[in-house]
N, C-alpha and C positions, 0 to 999 in steps of 0.2 A: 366608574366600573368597579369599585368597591364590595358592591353586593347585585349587582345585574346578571353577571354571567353564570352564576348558578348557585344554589343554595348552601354545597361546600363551601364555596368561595367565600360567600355573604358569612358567613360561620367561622371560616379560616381568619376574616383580613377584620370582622368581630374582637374576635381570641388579641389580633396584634395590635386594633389601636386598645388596647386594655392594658397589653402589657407591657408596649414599649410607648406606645403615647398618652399612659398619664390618663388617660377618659376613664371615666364612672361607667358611662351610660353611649350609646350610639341611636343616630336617627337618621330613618329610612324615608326616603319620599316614595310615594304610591300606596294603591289601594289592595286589593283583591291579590294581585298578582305579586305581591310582595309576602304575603301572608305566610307560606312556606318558608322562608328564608327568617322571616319575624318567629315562628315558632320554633324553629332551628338555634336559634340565638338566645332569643327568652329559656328554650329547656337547656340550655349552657349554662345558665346562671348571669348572662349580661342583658341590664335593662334595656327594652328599646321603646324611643321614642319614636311617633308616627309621623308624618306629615301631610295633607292633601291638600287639595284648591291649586292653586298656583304654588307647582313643585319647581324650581329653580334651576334642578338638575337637568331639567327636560322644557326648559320654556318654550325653546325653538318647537317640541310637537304641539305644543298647546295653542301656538300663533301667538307668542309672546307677552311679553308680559302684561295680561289681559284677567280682569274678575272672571271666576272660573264659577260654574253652577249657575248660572242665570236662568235657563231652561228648567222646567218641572223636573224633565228627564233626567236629564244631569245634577238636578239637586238629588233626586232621587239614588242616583250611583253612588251620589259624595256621602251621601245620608247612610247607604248599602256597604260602604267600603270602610266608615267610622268602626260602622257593628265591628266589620269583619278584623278589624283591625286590633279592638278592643279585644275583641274573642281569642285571638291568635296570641295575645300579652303585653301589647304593647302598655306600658305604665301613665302614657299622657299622648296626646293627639297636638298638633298643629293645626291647624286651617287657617292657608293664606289668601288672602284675597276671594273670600268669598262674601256671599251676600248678605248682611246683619241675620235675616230674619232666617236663613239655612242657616248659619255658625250657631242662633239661639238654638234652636230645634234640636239641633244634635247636641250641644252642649247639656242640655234639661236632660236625653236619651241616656248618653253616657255618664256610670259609674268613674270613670277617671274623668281627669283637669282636661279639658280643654283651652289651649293657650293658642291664641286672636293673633295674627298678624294683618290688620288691614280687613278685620270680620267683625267689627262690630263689638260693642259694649256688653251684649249678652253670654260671653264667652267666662269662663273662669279666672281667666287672666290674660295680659296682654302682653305682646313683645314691639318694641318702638326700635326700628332700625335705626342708628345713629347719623350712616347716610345720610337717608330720609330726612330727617329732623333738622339737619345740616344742611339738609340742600346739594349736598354731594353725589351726585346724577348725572349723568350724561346722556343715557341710554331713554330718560322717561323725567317724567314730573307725577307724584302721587299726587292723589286728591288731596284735598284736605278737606 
């Protein structure tokens, strides 16, 4: 609840991990609905980073920890929500768990780095959970 319950807030509790916690930069998970509280932040002077697909914060709404955008539709939103994300300031995108060929898509779209978690090789760059890697799971087994 860092940045959900209103765009003060998202701005205020911004401002404090910068100043008492050492952070560069903060990241937001969500799309559209995030946008207000990202341009809030961004015209503060602190970088934010995006996140979409499989947001972590929120897996429980999502039906757990499951590849997100699989549907035309739904790639279509995630696709909708990069723009919006980008346009609002955000300096770099996530996309977790989505489908190779959406993570490429938007990645070629957008001007900033798109950074890959579990989305495929066409992304800018990639993040490897150490977990993961480890085998350190309980909750699930990734692909491989």
């Amino acid at each position: 609840m860092s940045y959900q319950a209103s765009t003060a807030e998202a701005l205020r509790n911004a401002g404090s991990l910068l100043q008492k916690g050492g952070m560069d930069a903060v990241k937001l998970e969500g799309g559209r609905d995030r946008a207000p509280a990202i341009r809030a932040i961004v015209s503060a002077g602190i970088p934010v980073m995006g996140h979409l697909g499989l947001t972590p914060q929120s897996v429980h709404q999502l039906g757990g920890w499951k590849v997100q955008a699989k549907s035309a539709e739904a790639a279509k939103i995630l696709f909708e929500d990069a723009l919006i994300l980008e346009d609002a300031g955000c300096y770099s995108i996530v996309l977790e768990a989505v489908p190779t060929e959406v993570a490429q898509l938007i990645t070629q779209r957008l001007s900033i780095p798109v950074i890959g978690i579990g989305a495929g090789s066409g992304c800018d760059g990639q993040v490897l959970v150490t977990h993961d890697l480890l085998g350190l799971f309980d909750r699930f087994t990734p692909a491989l």
